[in-house]
C-alpha atoms as one frame of an Amber mdcrd trajectory, in Angstrom:
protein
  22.475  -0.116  20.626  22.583   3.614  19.361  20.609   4.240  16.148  22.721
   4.533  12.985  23.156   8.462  12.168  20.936  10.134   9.243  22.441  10.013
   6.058  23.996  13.176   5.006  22.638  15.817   2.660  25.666  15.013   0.235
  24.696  11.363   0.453  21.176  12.107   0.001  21.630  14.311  -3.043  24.262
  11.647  -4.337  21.271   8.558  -4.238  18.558  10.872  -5.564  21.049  12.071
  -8.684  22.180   9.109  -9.680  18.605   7.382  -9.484  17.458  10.689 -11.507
  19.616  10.207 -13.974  19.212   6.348 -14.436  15.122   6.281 -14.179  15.478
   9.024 -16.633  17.020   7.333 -19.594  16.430   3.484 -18.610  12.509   3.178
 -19.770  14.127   5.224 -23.322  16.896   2.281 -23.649  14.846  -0.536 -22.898
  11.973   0.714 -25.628  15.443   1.250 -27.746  16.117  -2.524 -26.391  12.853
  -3.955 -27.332  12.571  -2.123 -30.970  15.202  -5.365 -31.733  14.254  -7.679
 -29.059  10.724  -7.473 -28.458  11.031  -9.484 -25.649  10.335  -7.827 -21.929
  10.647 -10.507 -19.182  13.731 -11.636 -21.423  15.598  -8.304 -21.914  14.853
  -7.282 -17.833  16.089 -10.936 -16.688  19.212 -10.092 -18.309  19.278  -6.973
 -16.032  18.420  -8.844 -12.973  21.517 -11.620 -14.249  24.462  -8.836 -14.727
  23.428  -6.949 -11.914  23.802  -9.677  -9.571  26.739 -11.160 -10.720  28.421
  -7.875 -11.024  27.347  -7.176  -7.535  28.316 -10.398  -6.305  31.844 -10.127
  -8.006  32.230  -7.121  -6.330  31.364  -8.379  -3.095  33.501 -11.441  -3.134
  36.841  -9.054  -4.358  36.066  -6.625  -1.715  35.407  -3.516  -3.619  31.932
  -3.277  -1.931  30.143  -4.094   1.479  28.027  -7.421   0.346  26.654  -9.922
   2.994  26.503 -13.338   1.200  23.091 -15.181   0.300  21.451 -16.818   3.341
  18.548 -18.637   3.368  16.508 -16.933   6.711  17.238 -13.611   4.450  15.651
 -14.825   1.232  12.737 -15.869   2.609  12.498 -12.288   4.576  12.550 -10.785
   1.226  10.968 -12.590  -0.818   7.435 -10.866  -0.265   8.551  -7.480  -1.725
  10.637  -8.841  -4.414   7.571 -10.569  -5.825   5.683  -7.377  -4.618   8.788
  -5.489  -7.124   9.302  -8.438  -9.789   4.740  -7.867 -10.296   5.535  -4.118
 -10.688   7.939  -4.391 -13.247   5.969  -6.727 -14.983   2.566  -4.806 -14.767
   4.870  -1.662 -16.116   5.735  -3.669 -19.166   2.177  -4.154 -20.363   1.318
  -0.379 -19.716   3.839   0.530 -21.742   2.989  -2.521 -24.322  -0.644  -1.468
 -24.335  -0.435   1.995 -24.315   1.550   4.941 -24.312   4.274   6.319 -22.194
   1.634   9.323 -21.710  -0.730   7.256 -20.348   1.958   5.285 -17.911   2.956
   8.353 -16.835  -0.900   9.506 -15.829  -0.939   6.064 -13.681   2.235   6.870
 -12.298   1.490   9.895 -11.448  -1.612   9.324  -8.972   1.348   7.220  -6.503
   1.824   9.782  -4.455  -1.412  10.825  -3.369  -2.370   7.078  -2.498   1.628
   6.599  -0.668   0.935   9.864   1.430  -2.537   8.063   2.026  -1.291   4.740
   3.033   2.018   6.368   5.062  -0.589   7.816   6.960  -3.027   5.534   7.648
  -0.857   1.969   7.418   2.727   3.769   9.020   0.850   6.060  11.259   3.109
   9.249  10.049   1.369  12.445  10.433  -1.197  13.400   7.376  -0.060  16.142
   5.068  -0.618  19.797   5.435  -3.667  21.212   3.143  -0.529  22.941   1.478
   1.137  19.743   0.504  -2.143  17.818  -0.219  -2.721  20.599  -2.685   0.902
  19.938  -4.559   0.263  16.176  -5.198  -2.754  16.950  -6.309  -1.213  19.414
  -8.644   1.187  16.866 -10.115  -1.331  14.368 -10.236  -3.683  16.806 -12.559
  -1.036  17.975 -14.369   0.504  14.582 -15.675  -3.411  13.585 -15.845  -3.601
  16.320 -18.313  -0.607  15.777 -20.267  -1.921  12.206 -21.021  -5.183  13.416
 -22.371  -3.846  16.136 -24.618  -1.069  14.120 -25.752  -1.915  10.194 -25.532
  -4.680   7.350 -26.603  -5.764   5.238 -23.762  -7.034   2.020 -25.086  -8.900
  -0.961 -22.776  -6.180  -2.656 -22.551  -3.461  -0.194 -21.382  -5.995   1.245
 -18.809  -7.028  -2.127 -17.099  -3.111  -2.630 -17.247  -2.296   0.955 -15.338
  -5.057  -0.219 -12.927  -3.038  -3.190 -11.523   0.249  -1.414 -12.179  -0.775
   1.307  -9.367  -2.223  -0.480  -7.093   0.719  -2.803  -7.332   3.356  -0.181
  -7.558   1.699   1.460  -4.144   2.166  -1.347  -2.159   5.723  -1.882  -3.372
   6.355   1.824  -2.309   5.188   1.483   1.037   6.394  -2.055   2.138   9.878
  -1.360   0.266  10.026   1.576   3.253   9.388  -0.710   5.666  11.736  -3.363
   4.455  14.893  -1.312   4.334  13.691  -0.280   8.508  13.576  -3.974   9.121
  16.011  -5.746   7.497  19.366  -5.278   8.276  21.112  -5.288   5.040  23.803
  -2.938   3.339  22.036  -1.043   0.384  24.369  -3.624  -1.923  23.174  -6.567
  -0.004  19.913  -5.359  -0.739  20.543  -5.338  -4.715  21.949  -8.365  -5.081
  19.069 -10.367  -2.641  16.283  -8.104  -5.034  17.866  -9.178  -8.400  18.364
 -12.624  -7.585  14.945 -13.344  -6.270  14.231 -11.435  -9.205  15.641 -13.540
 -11.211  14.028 -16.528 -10.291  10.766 -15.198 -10.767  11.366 -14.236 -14.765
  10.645 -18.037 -15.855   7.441 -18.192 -13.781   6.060 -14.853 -15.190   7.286
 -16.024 -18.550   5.495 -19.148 -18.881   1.991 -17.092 -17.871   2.694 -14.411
 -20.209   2.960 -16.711 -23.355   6.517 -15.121 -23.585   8.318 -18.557 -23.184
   6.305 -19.823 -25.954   6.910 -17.361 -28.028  10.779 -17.226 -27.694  10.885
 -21.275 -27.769   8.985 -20.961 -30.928  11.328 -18.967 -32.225  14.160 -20.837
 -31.638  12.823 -24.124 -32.477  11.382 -22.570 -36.172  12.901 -19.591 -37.569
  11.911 -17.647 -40.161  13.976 -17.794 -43.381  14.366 -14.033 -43.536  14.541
 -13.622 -39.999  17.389 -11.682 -38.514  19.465 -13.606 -35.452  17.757 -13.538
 -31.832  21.151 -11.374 -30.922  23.232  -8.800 -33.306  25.040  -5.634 -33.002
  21.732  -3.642 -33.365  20.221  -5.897 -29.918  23.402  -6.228 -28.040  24.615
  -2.509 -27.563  20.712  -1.641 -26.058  20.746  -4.196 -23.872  24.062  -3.956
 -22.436  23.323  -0.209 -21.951  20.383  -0.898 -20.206  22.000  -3.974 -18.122
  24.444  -1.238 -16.840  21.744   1.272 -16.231  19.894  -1.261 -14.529  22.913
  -1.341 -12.177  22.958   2.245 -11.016  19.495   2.528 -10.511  19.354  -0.667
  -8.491  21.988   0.713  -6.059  20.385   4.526  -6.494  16.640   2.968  -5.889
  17.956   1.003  -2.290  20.202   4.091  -1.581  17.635   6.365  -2.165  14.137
   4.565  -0.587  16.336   4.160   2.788  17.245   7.964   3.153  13.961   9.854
   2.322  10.217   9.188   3.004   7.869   6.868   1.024   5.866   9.852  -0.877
   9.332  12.014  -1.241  10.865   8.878  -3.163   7.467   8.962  -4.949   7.577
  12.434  -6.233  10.980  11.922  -7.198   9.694   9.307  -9.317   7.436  11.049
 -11.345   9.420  14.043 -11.629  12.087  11.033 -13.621   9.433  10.154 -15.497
   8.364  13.852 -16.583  12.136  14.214 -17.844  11.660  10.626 -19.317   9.202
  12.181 -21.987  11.150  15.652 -22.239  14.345  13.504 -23.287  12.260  11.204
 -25.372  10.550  14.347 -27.457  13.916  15.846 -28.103  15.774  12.552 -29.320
  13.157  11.820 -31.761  12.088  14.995 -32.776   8.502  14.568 -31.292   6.891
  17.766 -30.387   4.271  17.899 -27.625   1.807  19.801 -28.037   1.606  23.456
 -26.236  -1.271  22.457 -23.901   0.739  19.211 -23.052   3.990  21.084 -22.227
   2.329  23.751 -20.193   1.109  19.948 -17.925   4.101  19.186 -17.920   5.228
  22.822 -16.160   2.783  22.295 -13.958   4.151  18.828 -12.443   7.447  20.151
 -12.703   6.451  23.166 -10.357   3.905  21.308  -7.853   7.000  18.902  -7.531
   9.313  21.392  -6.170   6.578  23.098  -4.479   5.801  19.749  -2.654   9.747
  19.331  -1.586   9.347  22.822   0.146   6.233  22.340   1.800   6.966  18.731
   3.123  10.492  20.290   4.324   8.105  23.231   5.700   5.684  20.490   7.299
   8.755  18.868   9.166  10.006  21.469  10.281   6.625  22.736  12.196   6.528
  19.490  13.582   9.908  19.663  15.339   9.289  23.194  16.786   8.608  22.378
  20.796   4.893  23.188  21.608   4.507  26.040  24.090   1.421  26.767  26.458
């Protein structure tokens, strides 16, 4: 059977858009979320819930290509969805522990160690010197923007430890998941979310979060305010739907670009994460954290054009 065709450029810049846009503002509404509800595993299971009954709606009525749940599937991807479900949950604590700076500086250092790993675990060729030098630059810039502009505690760095190495792995085997397994992109949304899911009560009970939330339930406080208002509700629905697109955008997006471009494209989201977040509440960075900022912003796009550039001499024919 003939390979499927390469996704179009249109398609391509469709997926990477609409995950820009979503990874952008989703870590701002969940923090707007969890001022209310300070509750993470909670307010992301209710994510992982509407997203996969909203996708599975869909599905049944028609609207969108959805292969049902089967059994032989879940169990195919169940390793990354743990491998995703840990990275999510590791992201949480950074971001409990420390500051969006300093998850940021973690995040940043992903695409060094996916180029590393593509090459070495994948067997695609190494990087040029040229692009080696560009994810280094982004990974010294947003290293610098943390230290002028953040306080790393114990805590938060022993948490952006296991986040990376945990978010590295998820990078590279999601790549080789959506080669493997023969799913539509939607499939693969619903099958993440609902393993997903599942996992929230397990992660709950080890986090003390369970406790917490039965304790609350079981004894409230006079003066305390009910688990869910008006000020909870519109946050989390906004994020539930955000949590939608990006879901759909992630899938789209991992299964039409390499490992490390994905990558990249992540921490140039979560650059524009802290750009939105200093103009909607009036935070100013200071000037030697916005010039790091420039920086990842430029070795970013310089990286796109010499990975493009790096392609491209690979395809020429070799003469003698």
């Amino acid at each position: 059977m003939a390979p499927p065709p390469p996704p179009s450029a249109a398609y391509v810049a469709l997926m990477a858009s609409l995950y820009a846009v979503c990874s952008s503002t989703l870590s701002i509404v969940n923090k707007w979320a969890l001022l209310g509800l300070p509750y993470p595993g909670l307010v992301t299971a209710c994510q992982f819930l509407t997203t996969a009954v909203v996708v599975s709606i869909a599905g049944t009525l028609k609207y969108i290509d959805v292969e049902p749940l089967r059994k032989d599937k879940l169990m195919q991807m169940a390793p990354i969805n743990i491998v995703f479900y840990l990275a999510i949950f590791t992201n949480g604590q950074v971001l409990k522990y420390a500051t969006v700076e300093t998850f940021i500086a973690f995040r940043s250092l992903t695409p060094l160690l996916v180029s590393a790993l593509d090459t070495v675990v994948r067997g695609e060729p190494a990087p040029s010197r040229r692009t080696l030098c560009c994810l280094c630059a982004i990974a010294l810039g947003a290293a610098s923007y943390a230290h002028n502009d953040a306080r790393i505690t114990p805590a938060g760095y022993a948490w952006g430890v296991v986040y990376l190495s945990i978010i590295v792995t998820e990078m590279v085997y999601a790549k080789h998941v959506t080669a493997t397994i023969q799913l539509s992109t939607w499939s693969l949304v619903l099958y993440q979310n609902t393993i997903a899911l599942f996992l929230w009560p397990f992660a709950s009970l080890i986090s003390g979060e369970f406790q917490s939330l039965r304790l609350l339930v079981q004894t409230p406080e006079e003066d305390s305010e009910p688990l869910m208002t008006m000020t909870t509700l519109v946050p989390l629905c906004l994020s539930c739907v955000l949590a939608i697109g990006i879901s759909f955008s992630a899938w789209g997006t991992r299964s039409a670009v390499s490992a490390t471009q994905f990558t990249v494209l992540g921490v140039a989201c979560k650059l524009a994460t802290v750009a939105i977040n200093v103009l909607a509440w009036s935070h100013h960075a200071s000037i030697e954290a916005q010039f790091s900022i420039v920086v990842c912003i430029l070795a970013s796009v310089a990286y796109q054009q010499s990975a493009k550039a790096d392609k491209a001499g690979k395809a020429l024919p070799v003469t003698k």
